[in-house]
C-alpha positions as semicolon CSV with decimal commas, in nm:
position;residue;x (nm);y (nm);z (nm)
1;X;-9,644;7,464;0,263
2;X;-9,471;7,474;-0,089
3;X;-9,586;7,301;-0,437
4;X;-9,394;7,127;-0,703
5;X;-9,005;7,185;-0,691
6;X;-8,875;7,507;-0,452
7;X;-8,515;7,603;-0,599
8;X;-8,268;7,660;-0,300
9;X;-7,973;7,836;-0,516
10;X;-7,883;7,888;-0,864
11;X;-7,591;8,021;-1,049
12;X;-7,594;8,166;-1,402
13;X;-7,272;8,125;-1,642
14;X;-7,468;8,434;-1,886
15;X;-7,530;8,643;-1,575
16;X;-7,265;8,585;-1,383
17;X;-7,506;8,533;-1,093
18;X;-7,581;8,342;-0,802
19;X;-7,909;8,340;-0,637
20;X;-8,031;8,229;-0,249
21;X;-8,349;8,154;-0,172
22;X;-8,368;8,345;0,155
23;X;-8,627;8,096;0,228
24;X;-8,321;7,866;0,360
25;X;-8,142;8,253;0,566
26;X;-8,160;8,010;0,871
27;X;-7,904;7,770;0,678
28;X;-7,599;7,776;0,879
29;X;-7,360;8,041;0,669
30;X;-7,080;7,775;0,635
31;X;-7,337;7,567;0,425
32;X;-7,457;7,869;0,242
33;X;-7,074;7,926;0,109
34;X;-7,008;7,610;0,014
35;X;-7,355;7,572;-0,176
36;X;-7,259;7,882;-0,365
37;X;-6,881;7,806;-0,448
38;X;-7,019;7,436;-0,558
39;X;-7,274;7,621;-0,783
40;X;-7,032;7,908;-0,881
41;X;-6,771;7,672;-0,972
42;X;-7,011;7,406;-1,196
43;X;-7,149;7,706;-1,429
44;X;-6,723;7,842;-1,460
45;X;-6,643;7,465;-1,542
46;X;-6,949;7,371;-1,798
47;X;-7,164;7,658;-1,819
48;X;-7,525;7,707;-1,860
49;X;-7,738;7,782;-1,564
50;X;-7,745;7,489;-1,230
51;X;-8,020;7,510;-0,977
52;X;-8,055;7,332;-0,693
53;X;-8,385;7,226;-0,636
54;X;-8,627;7,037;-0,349
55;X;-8,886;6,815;-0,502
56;X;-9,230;6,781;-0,360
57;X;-9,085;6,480;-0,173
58;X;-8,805;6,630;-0,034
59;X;-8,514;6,509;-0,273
60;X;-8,237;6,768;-0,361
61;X;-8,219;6,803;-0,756
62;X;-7,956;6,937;-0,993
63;X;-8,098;7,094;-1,300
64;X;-7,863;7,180;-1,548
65;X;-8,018;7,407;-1,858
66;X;-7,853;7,609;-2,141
67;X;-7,902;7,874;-2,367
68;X;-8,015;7,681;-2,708
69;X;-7,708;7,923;-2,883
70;X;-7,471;7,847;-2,632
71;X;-7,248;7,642;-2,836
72;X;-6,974;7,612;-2,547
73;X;-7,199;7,419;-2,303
74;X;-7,049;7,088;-2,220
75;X;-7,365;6,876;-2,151
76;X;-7,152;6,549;-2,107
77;X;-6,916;6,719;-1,840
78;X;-7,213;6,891;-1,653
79;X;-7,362;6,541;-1,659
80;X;-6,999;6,396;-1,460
81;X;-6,970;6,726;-1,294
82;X;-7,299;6,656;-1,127
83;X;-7,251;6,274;-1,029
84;X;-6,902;6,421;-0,886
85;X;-7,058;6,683;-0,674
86;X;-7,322;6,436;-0,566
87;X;-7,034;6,200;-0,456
88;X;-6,802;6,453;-0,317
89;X;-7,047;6,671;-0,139
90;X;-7,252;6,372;-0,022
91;X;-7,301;6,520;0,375
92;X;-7,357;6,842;0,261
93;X;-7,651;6,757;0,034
94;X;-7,744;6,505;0,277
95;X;-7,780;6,742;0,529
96;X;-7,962;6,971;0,355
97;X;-8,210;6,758;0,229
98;X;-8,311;6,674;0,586
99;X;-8,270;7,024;0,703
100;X;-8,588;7,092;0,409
101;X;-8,772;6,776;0,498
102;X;-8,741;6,859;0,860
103;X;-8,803;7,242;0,857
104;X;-9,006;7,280;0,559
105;X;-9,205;6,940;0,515
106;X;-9,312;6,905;0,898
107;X;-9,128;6,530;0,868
108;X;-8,973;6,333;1,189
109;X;-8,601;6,411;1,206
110;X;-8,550;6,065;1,403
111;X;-8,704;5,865;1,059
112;X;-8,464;6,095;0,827
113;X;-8,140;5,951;0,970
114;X;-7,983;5,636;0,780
115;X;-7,969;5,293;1,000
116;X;-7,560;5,378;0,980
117;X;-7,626;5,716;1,104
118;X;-7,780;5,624;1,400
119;X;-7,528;5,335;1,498
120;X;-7,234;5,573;1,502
């Protein structure tokens, strides 16, 4: 169905702009909000532009870029800012990631779920 990476959200600190990929409308809304205060919030803190993006695989990246004259980027703290929000907001992500794999990749939902998952 899709090629290469397909970006679920982005926010712009130079914009001041968040983008959805309406791809993902059928995302339940509660996960849509959070995905774009967590986005919002990054490009306030450090700046630059963060997207959120599925590789071909399936696996949700963070991709950080800046403005070559933006001279306030912090590319250390958007660098711990990410490995925070991949700690902090590990169900979230989680969950997404097999909501893509699932929805958009055509994969078994029952061979997504982690050997803890299923013992619970």
């Amino acid at each position: 169905m899709y090629q290469d990476r397909v970006v679920l959200c982005a926010s712009s600190a130079y914009e001041k702009k968040f983008w959805f990929n309406e791809d993902f409308a059928a995302l339940p809304e509660q996960v849509k909000q959070e995905l774009k205060i967590m986005c919002v919030l990054f490009t306030e803190d450090v700046g630059g532009i963060l997207s959120m993006e599925f590789s071909e695989d399936g696996t949700l990246l963070f991709r950080v870029d800046a403005s070559e004259d933006d001279f306030l980027f912090d590319e250390i703290g958007s660098a711990l800012k990410v490995k925070e929000l991949q700690r902090t907001k590990k169900e979230l992500l989680e969950a997404v990631e097999i909501y893509y794999r699932v929805f958009f990749l055509d994969q078994d939902a029952s061979g997504l779920l982690s050997s803890e998952d299923r013992e619970d």
